[in-house]
C-alpha positions in Angstrom: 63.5 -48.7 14.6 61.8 -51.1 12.2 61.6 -50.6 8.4 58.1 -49.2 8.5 58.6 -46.8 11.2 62.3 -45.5 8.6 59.9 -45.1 5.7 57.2 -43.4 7.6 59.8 -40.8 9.3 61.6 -40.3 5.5 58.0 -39.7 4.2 57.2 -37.1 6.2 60.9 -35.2 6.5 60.2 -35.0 2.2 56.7 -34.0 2.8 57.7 -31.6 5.3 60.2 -30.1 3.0 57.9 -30.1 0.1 55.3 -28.2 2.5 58.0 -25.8 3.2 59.7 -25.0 -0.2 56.2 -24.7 -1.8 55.4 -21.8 0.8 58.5 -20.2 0.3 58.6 -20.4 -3.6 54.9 -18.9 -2.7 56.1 -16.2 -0.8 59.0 -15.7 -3.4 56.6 -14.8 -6.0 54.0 -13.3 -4.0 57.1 -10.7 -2.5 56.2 -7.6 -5.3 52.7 -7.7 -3.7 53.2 -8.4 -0.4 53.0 -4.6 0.1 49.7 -3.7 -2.0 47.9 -7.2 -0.3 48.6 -6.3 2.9 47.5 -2.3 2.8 44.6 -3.7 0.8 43.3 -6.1 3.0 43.8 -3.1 6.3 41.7 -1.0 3.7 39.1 -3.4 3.8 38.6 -4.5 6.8 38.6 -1.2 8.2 35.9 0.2 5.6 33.9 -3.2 5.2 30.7 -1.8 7.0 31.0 1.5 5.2 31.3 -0.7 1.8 27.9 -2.4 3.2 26.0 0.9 4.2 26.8 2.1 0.2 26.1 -1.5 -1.4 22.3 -0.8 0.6 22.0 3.0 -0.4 22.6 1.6 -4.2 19.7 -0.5 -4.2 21.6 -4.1 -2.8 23.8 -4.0 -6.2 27.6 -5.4 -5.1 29.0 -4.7 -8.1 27.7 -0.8 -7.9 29.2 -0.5 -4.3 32.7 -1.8 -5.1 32.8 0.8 -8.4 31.8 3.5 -5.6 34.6 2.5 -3.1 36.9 2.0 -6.1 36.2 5.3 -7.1 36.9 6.8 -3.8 40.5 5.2 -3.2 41.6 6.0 -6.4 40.7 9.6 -5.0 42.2 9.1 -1.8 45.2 7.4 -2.8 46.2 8.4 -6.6 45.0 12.2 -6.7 46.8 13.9 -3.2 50.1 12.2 -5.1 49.2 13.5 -8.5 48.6 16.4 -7.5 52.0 17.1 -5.6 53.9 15.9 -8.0 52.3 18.0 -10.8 52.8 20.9 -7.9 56.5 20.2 -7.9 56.9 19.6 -11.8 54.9 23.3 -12.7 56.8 25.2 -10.2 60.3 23.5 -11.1 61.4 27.1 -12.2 59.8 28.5 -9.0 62.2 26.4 -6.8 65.4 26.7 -8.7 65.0 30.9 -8.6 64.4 30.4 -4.8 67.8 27.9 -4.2 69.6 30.6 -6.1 67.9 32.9 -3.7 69.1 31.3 -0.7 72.2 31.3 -1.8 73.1 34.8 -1.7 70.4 35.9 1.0 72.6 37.2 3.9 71.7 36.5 7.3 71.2 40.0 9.7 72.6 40.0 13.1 71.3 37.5 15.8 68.6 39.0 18.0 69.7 40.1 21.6 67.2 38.1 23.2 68.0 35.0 21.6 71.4 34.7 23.9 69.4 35.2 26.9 67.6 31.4 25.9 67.8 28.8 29.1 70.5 26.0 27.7 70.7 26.9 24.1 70.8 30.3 23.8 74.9 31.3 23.5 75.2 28.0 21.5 72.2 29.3 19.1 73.7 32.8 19.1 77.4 31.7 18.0 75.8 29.8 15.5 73.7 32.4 13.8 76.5 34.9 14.1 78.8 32.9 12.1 75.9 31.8 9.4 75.7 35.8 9.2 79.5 36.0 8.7 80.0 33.9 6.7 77.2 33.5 4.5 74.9 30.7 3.8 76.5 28.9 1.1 79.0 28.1 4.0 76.8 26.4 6.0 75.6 24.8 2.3 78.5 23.5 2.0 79.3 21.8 5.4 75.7 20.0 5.6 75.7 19.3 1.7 77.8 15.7 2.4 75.4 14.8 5.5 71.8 16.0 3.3 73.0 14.2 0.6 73.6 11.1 2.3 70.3 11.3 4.1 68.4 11.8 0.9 69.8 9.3 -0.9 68.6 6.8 2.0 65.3 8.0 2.1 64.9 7.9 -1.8 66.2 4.3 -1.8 63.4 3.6 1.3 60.6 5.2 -1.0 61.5 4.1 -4.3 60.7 5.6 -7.7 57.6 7.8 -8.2 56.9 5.1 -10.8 56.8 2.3 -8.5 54.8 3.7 -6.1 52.0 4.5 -8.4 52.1 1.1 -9.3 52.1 0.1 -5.6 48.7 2.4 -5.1 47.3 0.7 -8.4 47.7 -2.7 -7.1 45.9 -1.7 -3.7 43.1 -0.3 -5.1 42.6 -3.6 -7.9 43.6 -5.9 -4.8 40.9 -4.3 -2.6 38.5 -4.4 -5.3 38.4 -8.0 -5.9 38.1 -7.9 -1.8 35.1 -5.9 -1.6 33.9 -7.9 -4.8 34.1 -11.3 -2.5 34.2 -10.3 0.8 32.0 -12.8 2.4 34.4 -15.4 0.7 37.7 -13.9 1.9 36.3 -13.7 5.3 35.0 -17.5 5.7 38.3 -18.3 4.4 40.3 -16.5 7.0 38.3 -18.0 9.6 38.5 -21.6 8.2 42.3 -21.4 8.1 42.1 -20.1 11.9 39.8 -23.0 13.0 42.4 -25.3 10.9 45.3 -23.9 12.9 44.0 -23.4 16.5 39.9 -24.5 17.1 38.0 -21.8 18.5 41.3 -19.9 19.4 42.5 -19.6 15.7 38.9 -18.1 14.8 39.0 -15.5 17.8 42.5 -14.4 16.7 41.1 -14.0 13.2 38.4 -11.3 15.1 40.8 -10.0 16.8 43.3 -9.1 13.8 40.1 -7.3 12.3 39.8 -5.4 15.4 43.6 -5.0 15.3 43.6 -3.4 11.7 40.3 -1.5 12.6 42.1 -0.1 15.3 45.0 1.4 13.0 42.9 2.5 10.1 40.2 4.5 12.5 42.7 5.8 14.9 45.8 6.5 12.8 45.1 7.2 9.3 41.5 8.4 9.6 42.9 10.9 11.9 45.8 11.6 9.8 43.6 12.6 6.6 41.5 15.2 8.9 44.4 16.5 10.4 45.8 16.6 6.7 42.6 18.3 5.6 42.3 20.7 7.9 45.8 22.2 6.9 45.8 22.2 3.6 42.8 23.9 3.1 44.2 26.2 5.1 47.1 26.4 3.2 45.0 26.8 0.0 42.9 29.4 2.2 46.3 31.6 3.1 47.3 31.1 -0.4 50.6 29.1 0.8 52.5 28.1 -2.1 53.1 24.0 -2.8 50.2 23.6 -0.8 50.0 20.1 -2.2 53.0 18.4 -1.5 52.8 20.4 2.1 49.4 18.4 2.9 51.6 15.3 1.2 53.8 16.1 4.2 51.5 16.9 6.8 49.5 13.8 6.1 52.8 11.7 6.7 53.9 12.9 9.7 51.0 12.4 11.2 50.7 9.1 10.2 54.1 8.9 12.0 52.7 10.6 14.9 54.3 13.4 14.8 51.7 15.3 13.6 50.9 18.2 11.4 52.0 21.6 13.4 56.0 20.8 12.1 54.7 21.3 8.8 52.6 23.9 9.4 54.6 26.1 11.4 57.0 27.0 8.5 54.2 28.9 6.5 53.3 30.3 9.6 56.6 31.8 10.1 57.2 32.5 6.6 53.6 34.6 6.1 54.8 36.5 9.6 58.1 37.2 7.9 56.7 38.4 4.2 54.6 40.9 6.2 51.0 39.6 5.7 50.5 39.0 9.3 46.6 38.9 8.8 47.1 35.6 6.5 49.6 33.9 9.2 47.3 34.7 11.9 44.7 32.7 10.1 47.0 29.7 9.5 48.5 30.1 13.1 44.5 28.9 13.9 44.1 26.3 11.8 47.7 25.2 13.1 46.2 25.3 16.5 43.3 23.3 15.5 45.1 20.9 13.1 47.5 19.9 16.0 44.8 19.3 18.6 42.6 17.2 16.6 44.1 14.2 17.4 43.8 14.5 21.5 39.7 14.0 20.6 39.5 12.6 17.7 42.1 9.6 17.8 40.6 8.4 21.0 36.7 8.7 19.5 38.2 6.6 17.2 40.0 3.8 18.5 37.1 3.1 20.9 35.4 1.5 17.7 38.9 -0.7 17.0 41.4 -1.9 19.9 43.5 0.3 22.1 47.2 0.6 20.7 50.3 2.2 22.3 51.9 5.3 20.7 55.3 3.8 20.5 53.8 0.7 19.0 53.0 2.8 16.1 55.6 4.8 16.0 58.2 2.1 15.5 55.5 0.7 13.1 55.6 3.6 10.8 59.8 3.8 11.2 60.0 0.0 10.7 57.5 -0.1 8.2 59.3 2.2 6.1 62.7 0.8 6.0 61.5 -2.6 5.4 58.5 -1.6 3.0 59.4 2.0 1.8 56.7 4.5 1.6 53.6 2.0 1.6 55.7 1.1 5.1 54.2 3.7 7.0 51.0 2.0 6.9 52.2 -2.0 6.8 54.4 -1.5 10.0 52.0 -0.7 12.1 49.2 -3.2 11.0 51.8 -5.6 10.9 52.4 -4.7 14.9 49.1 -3.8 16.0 48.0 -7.5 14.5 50.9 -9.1 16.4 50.7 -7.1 20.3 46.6 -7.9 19.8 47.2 -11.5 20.4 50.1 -11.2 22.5 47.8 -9.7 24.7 45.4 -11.8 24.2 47.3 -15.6 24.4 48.8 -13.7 27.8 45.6 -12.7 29.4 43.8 -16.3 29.1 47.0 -17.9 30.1 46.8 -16.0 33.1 43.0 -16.7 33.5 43.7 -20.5 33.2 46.9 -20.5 35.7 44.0 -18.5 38.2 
């Protein structure tokens, strides 16, 4: 190897690792708002033309449009948490009376049918007989360790109330500056795509959008309506914490599991207070809340990309342990992006090989 070629091949192992550790150092800094950037940039994307409709409804002004949308997400995003929290915070009282309640409630005898169950039935029946024995603070007791273990995990995933209202602030300022210079952010994309792969890199760039488009349309637009739809029942059958349950419902259906788990616990507990009209009421809304997303998620995701059920569920799991809270709806954007074009790169490999 001559002397040129050593110099050229040292020059470009330092400019590699100058390339490299200026990324990283980047990312290093950039790591606090990884979180808000990426939610903010799914927001966008996914309600771009919706941004466009308003910016022409308020006479072609940008600047009125993005005030509008800013509005709205601080709505969406800010109030349902507010108001849970200040749900929680008024009826602190509320809750202590009923875990001193619990404590002493005594447990009547099993039901007779309830041994009769296929599978679980002696197994259920020995363990509500001795939770009626022995009283509840028993059982308390025993789980107390296990609970306590869980919800410290879970509170470590989610972080501090505080944080995540600064999380939610970010997103909304991040995808205000989007929707401010969208146009911009969009060539950009698409110029670093061309950079990277020539036509390819710009039709993964399309296909990203579609990606996120996908998740916000068939995932969390769904998940609001459901979320909706039972808490204004809940407000409706004059449920108590009705806030923080459509916090909850609006969760688990993001995770896919949907609203009825939540629901189904008022339900029960309206039955069991002896205002049966009330929990017949909610036991409709539960049916219709629950079913909502066999129509509507479909309607929905015809206007994105098609997305597989455990893709987003080990999204939202993965999301969360990695992100925290604001996980749920980076895990699966993150994955949706990334199976998109999987797909894609697979399919015209296999149309060149044809």
């Amino acid at each position: 190897m001559s002397e040129a070629q050593r110099h050229d091949l040292t020059r470009i192992v330092l400019m590699v690792l100058f390339i490299g550790g200026l990324i990283a150092a980047a990312f290093w800094v950039l790591r606090p708002f990884l979180g808000a950037i990426i939610w903010a940039v799914m927001i966008v994307v996914a309600t771009w033309p919706l941004m466009r409709q308003v910016q022409g409804a308020l006479w072609g002004k940008r600047w009125l449009a993005v005030t509008a949308m800013t509005i709205v997400l601080l709505l969406v995003l800010v109030a349902p948490l507010s108001a849970a929290i200040g749900t929680v915070v008024a009826n602190a009282d509320l809750i202590a009376g009923w875990a001193k309640h619990l404590r002493d409630f005594k447990l009547p005898a099993p039901p007779s049918w309830l041994a009769g169950l296929p599978l679980v039935g002696e197994s259920a029946a020995k363990l509500w007989q001795e939770i009626a024995t022995e009283g509840v603070q028993t059982m308390t007791d025993e789980v107390a360790p296990y609970a306590g273990t869980l919800t410290k995990w879970f509170v470590s995933q989610i972080g501090t109330v505080g944080g995540l209202f600064i999380q939610f602030l970010l997103t909304v300022v991040a995808a205000a500056v989007m929707y401010s210079h969208g146009e911009e952010f969009a060539r950009w994309a698409q110029r670093f795509g061309a950079r990277l792969g020539g036509e390819n890199g710009e039709g993964a760039v399309r296909l990203s959008a579609q990606a996120i488009r996908g998740v916000a349309l068939g995932v969390v637009v769904t998940a609001l309506v459901q979320a909706a739809v039972g808490g204004t029942g809940l407000v409706i059958a004059g449920v108590p914490f009705a806030a923080v349950a459509t916090a909850l419902m609006f969760l688990f259906a993001v995770a896919q599991v949907g609203a009825v788990p939540v629901l189904i616990v008022p339900v029960i507990w309206l039955y069991w207070s002896g205002s049966p009209g009330r929990g017949t009421f909610l036991l409709v809304v539960t049916i219709i809340a629950g079913t909502l997303d066999n129509f509507l998620r479909p309607i929905l995701i015809k206007k994105g990309v098609d997305l597989p059920f455990l893709l987003i569920f080990i999204g939202v799991i993965g999301g969360l342990i990695g992100f925290g809270l604001i996980g749920l709806f980076i895990g699966p954007v993150v994955l949706a992006v990334a199976h998109t074009l999987l797909n894609a790169w697979l399919d015209k490999d296999g149309a060149a090989g044809a």
